[in-house]
C-alpha positions as YAML, in Angstrom:
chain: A
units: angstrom
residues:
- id: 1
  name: UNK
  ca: [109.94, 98.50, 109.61]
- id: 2
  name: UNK
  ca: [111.65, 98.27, 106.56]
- id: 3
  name: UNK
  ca: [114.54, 100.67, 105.84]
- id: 4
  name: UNK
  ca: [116.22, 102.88, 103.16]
- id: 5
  name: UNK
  ca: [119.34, 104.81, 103.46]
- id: 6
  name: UNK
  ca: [120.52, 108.64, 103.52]
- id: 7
  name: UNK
  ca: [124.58, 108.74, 103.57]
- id: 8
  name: UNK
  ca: [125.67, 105.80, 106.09]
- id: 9
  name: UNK
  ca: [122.37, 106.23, 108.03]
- id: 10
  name: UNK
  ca: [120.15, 103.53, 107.56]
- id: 11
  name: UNK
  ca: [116.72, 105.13, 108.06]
- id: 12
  name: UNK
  ca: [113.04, 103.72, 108.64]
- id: 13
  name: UNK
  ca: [111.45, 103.60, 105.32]
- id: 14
  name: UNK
  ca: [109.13, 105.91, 106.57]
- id: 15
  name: UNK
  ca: [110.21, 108.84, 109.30]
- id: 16
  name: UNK
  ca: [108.07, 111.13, 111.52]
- id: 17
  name: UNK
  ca: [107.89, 114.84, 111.18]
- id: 18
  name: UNK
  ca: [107.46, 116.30, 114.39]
- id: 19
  name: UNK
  ca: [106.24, 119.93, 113.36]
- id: 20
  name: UNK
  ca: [103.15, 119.12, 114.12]
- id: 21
  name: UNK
  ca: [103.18, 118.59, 117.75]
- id: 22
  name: UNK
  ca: [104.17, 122.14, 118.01]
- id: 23
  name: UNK
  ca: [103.56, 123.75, 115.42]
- id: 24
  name: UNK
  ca: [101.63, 125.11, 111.73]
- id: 25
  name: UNK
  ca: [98.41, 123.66, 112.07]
- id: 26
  name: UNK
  ca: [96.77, 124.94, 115.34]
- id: 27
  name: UNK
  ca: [97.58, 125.29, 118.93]
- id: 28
  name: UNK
  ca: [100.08, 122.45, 119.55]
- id: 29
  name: UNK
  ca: [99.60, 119.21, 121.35]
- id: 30
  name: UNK
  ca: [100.23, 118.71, 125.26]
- id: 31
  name: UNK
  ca: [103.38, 117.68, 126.11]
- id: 32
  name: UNK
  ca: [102.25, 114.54, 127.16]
- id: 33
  name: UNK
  ca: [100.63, 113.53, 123.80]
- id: 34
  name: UNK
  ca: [103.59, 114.53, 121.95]
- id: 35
  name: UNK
  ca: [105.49, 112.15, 124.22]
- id: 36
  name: UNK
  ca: [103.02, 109.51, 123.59]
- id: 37
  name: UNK
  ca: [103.20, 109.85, 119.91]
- id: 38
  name: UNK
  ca: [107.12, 110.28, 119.69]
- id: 39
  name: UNK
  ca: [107.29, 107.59, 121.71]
- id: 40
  name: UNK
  ca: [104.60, 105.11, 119.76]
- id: 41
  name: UNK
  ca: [106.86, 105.94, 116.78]
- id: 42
  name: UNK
  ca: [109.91, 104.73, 117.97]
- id: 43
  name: UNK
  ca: [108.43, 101.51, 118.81]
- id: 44
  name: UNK
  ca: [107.19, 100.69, 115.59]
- id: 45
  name: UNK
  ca: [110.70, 100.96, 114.52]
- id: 46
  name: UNK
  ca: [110.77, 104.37, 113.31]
- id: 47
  name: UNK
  ca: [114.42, 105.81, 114.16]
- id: 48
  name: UNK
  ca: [113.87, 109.13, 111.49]
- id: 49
  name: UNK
  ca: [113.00, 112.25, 113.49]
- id: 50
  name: UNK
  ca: [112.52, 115.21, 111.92]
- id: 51
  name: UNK
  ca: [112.86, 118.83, 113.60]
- id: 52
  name: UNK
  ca: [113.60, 122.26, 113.00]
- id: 53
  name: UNK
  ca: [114.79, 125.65, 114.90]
- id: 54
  name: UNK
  ca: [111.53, 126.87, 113.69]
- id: 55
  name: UNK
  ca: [108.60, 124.60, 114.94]
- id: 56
  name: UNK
  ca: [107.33, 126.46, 117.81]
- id: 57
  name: UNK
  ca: [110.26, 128.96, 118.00]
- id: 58
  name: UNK
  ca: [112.57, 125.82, 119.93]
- id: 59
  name: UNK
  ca: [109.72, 123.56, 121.47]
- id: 60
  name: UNK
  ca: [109.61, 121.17, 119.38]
- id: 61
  name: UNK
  ca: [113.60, 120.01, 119.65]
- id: 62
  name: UNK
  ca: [112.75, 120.67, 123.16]
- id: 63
  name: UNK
  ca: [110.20, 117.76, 123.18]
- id: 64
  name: UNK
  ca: [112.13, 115.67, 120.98]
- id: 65
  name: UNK
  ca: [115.55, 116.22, 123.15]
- id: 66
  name: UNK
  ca: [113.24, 115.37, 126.07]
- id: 67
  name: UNK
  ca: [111.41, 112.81, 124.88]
- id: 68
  name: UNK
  ca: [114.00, 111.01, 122.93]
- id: 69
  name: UNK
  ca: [117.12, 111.99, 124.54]
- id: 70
  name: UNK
  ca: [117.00, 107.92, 126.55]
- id: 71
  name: UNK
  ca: [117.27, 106.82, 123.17]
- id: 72
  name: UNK
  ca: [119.54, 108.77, 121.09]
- id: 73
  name: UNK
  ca: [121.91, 106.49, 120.25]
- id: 74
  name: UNK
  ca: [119.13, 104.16, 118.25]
- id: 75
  name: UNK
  ca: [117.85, 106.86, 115.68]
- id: 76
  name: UNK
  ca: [119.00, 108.90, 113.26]
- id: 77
  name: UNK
  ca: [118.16, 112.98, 114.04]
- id: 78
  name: UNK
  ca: [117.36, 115.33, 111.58]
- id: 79
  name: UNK
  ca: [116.98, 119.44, 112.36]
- id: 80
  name: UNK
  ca: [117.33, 122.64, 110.26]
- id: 81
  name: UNK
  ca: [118.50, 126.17, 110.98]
- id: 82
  name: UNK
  ca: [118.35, 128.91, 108.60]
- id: 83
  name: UNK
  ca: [114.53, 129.81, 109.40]
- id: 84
  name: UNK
  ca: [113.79, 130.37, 112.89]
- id: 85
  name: UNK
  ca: [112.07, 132.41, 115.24]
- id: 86
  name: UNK
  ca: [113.81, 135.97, 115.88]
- id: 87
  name: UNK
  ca: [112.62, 137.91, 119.34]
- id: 88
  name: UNK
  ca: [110.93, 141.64, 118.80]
- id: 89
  name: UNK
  ca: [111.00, 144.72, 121.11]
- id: 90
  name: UNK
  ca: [107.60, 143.79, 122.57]
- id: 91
  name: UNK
  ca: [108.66, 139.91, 123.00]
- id: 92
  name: UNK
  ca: [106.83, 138.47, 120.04]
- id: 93
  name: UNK
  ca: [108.82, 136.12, 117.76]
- id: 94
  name: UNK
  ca: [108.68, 136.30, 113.71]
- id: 95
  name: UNK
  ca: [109.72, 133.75, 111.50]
- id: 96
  name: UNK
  ca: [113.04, 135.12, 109.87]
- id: 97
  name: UNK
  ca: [115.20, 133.70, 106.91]
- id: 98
  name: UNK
  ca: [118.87, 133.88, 107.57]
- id: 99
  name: UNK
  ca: [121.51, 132.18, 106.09]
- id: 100
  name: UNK
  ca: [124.45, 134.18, 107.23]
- id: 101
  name: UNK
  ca: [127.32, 131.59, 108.64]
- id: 102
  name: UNK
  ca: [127.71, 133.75, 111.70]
- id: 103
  name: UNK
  ca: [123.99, 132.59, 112.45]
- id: 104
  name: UNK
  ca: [123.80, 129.35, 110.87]
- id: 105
  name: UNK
  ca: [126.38, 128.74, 113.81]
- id: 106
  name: UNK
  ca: [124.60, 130.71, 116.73]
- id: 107
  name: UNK
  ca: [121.39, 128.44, 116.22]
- id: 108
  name: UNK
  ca: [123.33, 125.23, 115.57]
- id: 109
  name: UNK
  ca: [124.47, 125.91, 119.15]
- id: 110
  name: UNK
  ca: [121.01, 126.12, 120.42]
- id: 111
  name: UNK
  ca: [119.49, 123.31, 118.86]
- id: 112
  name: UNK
  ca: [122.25, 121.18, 120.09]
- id: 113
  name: UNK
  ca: [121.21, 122.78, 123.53]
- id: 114
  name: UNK
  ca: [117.37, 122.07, 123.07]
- id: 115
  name: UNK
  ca: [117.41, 118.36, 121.86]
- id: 116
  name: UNK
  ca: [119.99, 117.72, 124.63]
- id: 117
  name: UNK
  ca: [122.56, 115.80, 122.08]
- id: 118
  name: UNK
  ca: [126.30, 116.07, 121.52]
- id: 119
  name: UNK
  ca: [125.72, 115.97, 117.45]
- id: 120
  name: UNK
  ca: [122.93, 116.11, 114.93]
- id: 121
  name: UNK
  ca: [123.10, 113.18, 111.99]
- id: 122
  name: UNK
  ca: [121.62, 115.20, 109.56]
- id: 123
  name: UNK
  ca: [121.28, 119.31, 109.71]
- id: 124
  name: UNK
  ca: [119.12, 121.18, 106.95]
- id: 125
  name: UNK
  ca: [119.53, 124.63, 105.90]
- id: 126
  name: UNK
  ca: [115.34, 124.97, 106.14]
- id: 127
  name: UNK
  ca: [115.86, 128.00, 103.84]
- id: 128
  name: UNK
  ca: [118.31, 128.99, 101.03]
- id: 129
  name: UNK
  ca: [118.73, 132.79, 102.49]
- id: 130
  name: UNK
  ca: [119.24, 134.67, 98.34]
- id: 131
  name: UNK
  ca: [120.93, 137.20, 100.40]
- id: 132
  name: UNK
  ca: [124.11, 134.82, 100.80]
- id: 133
  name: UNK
  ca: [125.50, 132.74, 98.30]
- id: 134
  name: UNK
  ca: [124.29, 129.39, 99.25]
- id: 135
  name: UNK
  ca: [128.39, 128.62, 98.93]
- id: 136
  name: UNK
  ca: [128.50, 130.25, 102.02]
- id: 137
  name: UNK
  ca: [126.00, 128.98, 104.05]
- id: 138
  name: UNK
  ca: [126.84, 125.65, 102.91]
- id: 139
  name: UNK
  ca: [130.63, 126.26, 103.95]
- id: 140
  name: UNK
  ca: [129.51, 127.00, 107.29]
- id: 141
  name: UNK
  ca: [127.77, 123.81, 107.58]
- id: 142
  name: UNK
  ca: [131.12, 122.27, 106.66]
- id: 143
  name: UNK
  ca: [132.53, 123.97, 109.26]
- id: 144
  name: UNK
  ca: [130.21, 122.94, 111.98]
- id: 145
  name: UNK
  ca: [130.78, 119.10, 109.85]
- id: 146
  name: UNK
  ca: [134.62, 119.56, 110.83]
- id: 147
  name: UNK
  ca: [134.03, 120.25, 114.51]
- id: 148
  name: UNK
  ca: [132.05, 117.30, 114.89]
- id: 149
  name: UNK
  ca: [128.03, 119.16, 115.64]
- id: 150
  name: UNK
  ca: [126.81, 117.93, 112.33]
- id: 151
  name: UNK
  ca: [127.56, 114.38, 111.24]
- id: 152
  name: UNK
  ca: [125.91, 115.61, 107.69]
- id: 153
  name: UNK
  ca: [124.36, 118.21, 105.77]
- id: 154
  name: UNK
  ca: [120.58, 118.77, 103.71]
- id: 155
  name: UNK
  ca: [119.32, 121.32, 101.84]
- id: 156
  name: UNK
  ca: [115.54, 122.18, 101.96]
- id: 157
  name: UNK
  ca: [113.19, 123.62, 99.20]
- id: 158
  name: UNK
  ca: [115.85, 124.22, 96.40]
- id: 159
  name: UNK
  ca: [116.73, 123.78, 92.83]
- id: 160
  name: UNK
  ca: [118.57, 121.36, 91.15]
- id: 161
  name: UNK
  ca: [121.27, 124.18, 90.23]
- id: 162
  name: UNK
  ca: [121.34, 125.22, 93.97]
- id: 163
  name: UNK
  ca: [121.74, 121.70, 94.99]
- id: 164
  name: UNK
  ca: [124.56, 121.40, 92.45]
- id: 165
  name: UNK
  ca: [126.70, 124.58, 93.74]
- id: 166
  name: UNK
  ca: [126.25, 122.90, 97.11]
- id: 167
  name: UNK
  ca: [127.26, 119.86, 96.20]
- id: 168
  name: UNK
  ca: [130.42, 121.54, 94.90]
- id: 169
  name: UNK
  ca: [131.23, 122.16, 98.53]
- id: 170
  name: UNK
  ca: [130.45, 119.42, 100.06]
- id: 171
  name: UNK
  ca: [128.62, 116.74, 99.96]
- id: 172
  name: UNK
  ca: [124.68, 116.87, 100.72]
- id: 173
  name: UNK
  ca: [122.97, 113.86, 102.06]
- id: 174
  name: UNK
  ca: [119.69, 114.82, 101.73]
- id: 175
  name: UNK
  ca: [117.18, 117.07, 100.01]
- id: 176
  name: UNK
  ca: [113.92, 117.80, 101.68]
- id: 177
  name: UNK
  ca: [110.86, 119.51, 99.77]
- id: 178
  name: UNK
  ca: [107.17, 118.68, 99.74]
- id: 179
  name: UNK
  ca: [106.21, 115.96, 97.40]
- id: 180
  name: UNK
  ca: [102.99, 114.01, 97.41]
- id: 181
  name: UNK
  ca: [100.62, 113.07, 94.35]
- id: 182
  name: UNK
  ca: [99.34, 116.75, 94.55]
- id: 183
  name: UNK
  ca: [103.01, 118.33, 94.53]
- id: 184
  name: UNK
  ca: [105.32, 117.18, 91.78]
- id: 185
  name: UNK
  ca: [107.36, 120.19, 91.48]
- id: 186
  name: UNK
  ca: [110.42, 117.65, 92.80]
- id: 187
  name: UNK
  ca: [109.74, 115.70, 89.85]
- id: 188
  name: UNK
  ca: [111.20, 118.39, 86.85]
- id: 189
  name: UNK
  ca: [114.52, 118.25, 87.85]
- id: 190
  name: UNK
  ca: [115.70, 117.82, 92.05]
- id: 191
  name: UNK
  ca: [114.68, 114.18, 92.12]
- id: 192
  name: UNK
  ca: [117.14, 113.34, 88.80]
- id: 193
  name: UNK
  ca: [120.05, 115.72, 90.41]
- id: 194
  name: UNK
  ca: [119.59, 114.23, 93.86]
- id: 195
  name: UNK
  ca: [119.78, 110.47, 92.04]
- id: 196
  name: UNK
  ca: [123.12, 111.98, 90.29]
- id: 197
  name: UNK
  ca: [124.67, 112.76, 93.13]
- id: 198
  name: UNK
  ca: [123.86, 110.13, 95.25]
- id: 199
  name: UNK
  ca: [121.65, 112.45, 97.47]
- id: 200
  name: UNK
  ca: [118.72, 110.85, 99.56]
- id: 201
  name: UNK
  ca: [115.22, 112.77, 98.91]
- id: 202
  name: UNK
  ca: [113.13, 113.69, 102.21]
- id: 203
  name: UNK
  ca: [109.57, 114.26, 100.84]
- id: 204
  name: UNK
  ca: [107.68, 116.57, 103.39]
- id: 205
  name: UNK
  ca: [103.63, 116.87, 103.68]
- id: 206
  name: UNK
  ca: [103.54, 112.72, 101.91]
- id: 207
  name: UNK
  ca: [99.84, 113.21, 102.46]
- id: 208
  name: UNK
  ca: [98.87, 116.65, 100.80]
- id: 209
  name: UNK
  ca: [98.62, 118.16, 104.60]
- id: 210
  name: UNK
  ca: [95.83, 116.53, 105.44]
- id: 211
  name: UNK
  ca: [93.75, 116.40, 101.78]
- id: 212
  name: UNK
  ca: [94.79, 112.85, 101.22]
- id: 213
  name: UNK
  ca: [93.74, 111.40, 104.53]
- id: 214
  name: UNK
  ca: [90.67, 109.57, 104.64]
- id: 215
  name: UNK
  ca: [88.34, 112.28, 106.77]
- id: 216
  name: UNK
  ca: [87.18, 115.28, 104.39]
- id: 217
  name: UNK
  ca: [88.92, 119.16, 105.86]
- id: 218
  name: UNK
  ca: [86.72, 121.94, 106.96]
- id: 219
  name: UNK
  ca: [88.51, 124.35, 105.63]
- id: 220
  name: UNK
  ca: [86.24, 126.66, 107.12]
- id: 221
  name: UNK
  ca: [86.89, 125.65, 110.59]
- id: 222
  name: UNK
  ca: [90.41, 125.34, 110.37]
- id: 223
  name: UNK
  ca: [92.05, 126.98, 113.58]
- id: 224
  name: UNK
  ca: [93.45, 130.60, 113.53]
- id: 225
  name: UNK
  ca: [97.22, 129.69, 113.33]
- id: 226
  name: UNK
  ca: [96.71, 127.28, 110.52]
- id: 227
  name: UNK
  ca: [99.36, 128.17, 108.00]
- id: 228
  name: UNK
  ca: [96.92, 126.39, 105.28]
- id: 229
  name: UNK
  ca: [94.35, 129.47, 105.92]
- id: 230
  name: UNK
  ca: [97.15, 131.00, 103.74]
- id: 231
  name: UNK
  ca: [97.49, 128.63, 101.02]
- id: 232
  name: UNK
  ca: [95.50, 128.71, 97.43]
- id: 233
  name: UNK
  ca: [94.50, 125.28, 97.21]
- id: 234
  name: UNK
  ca: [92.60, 125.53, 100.70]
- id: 235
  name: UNK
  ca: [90.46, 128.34, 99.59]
- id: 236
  name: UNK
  ca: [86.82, 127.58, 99.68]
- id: 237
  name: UNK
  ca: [86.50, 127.59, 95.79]
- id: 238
  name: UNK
  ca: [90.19, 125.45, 95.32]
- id: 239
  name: UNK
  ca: [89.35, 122.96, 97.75]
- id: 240
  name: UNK
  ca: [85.57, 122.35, 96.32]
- id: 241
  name: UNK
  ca: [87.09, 121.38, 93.04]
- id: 242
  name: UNK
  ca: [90.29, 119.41, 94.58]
- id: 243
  name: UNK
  ca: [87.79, 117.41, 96.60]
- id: 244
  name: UNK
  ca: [85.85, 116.01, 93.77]
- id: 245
  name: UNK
  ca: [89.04, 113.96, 93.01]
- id: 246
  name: UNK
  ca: [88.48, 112.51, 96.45]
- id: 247
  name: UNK
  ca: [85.29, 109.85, 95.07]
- id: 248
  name: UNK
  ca: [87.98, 108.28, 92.75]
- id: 249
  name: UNK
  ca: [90.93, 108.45, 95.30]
- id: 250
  name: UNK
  ca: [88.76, 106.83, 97.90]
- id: 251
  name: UNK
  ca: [88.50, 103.75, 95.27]
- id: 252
  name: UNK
  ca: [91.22, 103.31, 94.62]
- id: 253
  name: UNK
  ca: [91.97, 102.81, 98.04]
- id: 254
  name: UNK
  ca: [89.53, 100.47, 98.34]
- id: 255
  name: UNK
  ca: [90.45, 98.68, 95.55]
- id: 256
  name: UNK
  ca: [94.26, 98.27, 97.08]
- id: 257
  name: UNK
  ca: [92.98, 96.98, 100.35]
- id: 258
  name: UNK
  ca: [94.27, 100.02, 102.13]
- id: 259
  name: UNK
  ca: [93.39, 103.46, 103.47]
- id: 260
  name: UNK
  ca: [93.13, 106.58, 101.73]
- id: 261
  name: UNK
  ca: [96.64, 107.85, 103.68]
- id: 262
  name: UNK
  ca: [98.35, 104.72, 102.89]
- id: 263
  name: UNK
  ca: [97.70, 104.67, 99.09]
- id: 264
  name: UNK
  ca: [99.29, 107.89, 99.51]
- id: 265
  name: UNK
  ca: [102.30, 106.92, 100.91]
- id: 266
  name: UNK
  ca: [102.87, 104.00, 99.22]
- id: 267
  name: UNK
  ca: [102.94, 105.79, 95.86]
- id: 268
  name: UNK
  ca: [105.89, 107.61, 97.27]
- id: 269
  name: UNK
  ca: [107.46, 104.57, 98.44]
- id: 270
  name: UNK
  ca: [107.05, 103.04, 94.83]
- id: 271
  name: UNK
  ca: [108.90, 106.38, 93.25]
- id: 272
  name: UNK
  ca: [112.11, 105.31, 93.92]
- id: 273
  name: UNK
  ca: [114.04, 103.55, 96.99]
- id: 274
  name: UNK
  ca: [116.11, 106.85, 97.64]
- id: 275
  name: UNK
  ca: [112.56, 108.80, 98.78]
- id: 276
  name: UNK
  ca: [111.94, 108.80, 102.17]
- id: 277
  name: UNK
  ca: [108.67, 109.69, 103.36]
- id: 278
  name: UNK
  ca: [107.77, 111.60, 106.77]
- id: 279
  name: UNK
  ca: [104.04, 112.25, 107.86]
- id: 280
  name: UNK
  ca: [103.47, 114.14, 110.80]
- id: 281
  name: UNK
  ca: [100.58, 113.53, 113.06]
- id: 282
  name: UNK
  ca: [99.33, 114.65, 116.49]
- id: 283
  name: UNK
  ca: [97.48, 110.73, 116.72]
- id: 284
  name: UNK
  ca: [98.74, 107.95, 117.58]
- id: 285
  name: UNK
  ca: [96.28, 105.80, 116.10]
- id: 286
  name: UNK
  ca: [97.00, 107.86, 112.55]
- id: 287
  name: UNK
  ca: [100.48, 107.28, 113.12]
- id: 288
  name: UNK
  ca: [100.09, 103.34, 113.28]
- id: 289
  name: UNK
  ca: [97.82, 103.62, 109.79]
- id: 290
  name: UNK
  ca: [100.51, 105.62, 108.09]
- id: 291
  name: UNK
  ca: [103.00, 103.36, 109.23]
- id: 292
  name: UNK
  ca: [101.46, 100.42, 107.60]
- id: 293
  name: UNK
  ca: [102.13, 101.67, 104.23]
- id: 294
  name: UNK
  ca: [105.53, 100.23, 104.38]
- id: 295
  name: UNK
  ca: [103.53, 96.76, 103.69]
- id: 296
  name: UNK
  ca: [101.14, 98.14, 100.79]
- id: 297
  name: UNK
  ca: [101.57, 96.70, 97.39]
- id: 298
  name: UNK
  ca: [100.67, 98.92, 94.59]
- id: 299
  name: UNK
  ca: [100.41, 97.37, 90.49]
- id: 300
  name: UNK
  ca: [101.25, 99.31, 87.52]
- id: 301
  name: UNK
  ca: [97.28, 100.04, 87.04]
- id: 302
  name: UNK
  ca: [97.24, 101.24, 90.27]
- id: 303
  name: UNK
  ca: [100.12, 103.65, 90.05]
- id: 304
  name: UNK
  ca: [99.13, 104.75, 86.61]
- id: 305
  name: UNK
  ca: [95.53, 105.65, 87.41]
- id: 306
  name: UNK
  ca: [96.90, 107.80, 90.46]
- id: 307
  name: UNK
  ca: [99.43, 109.81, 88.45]
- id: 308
  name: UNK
  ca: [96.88, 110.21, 86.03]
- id: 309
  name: UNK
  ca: [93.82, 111.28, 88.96]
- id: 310
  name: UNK
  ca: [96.02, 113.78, 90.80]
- id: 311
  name: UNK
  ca: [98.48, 115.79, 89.47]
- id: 312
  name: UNK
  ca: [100.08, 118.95, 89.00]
- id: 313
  name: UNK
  ca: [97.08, 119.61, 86.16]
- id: 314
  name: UNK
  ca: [94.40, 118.32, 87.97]
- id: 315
  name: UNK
  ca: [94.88, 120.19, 91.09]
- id: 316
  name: UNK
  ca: [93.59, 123.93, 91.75]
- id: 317
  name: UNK
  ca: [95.65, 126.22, 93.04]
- id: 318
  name: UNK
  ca: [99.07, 126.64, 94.14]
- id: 319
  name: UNK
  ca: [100.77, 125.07, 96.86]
- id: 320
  name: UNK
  ca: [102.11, 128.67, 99.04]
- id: 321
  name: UNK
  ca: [100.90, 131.84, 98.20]
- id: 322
  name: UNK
  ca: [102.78, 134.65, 96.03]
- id: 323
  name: UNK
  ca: [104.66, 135.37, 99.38]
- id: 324
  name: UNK
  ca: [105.68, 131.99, 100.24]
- id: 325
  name: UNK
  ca: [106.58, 130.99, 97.02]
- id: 326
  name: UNK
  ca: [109.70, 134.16, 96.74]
- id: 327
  name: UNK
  ca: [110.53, 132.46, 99.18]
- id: 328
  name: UNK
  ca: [111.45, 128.72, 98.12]
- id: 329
  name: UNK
  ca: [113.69, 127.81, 95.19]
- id: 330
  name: UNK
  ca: [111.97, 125.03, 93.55]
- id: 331
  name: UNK
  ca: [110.87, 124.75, 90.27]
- id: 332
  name: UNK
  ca: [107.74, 124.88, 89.49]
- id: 333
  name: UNK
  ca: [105.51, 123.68, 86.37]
- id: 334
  name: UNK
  ca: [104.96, 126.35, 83.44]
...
């Protein structure tokens, strides 16, 4: 596995997102899977996990502290807090934003708890909260920096100018936000900041949550708890006219000698040696095709005719709905 870096962590070119095991799209995996898959990860040289306070309300740190916890000391561990599940009268948990230090703190302490480590390498806020100056949260995360819990901090889903007031505080390592050939929202004006300040860029859902992998979605039969029920571009309509991009795509797979999900991440890889993709999967035998785009050789014709297939033009639909996107910070295209 060939690496990259964020801060003094030198990172598998390509990490593993671990929301899926527990989380986002359907019932998650058994625990035993999500061992097998953590685990297959790890020894193809992988040493980038990715978790958050939010992916199953706390079970997925719990399977990654479980899981990886014989091996902590050979990979670099990534969480978030500032999103995360909050318990209601009847026992239910909702997904809350808050970015208050006071709780920033409280659910450092419990991830720490649930992925069984002394310190995490590299702590997200998953959320800017617009209730608190993101000076704020960010100085809390300093804080928790200071004590030793943290080794460093991310950011997740903003702006260049949040990033920048952040930066003013202290130093971010990494920016997370979805970027693939279908989202290029990172693209206006993070990626440039982030390569101005020496910040590492996390690029979440590498293969357009599923649309870029080589089996076509039934969006139809997607389960219950699948948050893309919720997003425009997996309507029925939105995702007929996506999918006749798919024909093309598929060639040009074909064409370099790899599989629809590799081309995918290997036009990531080619944006710049400070992006760092991470694919989640519930398969191992996915995982081991998405790793192999570490080896995939893309030409200029190549890369040109994918920019030019699938885009933030060509695509229908946005990426969250109306709701979701109040929510985030990014910019988006006019």
């Amino acid at each position: 596995m060939k690496n990259r870096q964020i801060a003094s962590f030198s990172v598998s070119a390509i990490g593993l997102g671990c929301m899926n095991l527990s989380h986002a799209y359907g019932p998650p995996v058994s625990p035993q899977q999500g061992e097998r898959v953590l685990l297959a990860a790890f020894d193809q040289g992988v040493n980038f996990f990715d978790t958050a306070a939010l992916y199953g309300f706390g079970a997925n740190e719990q399977l990654v502290g479980q899981v990886m916890k014989p091996h902590r000391q050979k990979f670099t561990l990534a969480s978030k807090c500032g999103m995360q599940g909050v318990e209601q009268s009847d026992g239910s948990k909702v997904r809350v934003i808050d970015g208050r230090p006071e709780t920033i703190k409280k659910t450092c302490e419990d991830s720490l708890r649930r992925l069984q480590t002394e310190v995490i390498d590299l702590y997200y806020l998953h959320r800017w909260d617009k209730k608190v100056p993101i000076e704020d949260s960010v100085g809390a995360l300093s804080e928790l920096v200071r004590q030793g819990k943290i080794q460093t901090i991310g950011l997740s889903e903003v702006s260049a100018s949040t990033l920048r007031k952040a930066h003013a505080v202290h130093p971010i390592a990494a920016v997370q936000t979805e970027y693939s050939l279908w989202t290029r929202n990172p693209e206006i004006a993070v990626l440039q900041a982030c390569r101005e300040l020496g910040t590492a860029f996390v690029a979440f859902s590498p293969v357009a949550r599923g649309f870029l992998c080589g089996a076509p979605l039934d969006v139809a039969g997607f389960d219950a708890k699948d948050i893309r029920r919720s997003m425009p571009r997996f309507t029925s309509e939105n995702h007929a006219a996506n999918s006749k991009l798919l024909p093309a795509y598929h060639a040009l797979a074909q064409e370099a000698s790899c599989s629809p999900s590799q081309l995918a991440l290997a036009w990531l890889l080619h944006q710049g040696e400070d992006i760092i993709p991470i694919p989640g999967t519930t398969s191992v035998a996915h995982l081991l095709d998405d790793l192999a785009a570490v080896d995939v050789k893309l030409d200029a014709s190549v890369l040109a005719r994918l920019d030019a297939l699938i885009n933030q033009s060509t695509v229908a639909g946005n990426r969250y709905s109306a709701q979701a996107n109040s929510e985030v910070d990014t910019e988006v295209f006019g």
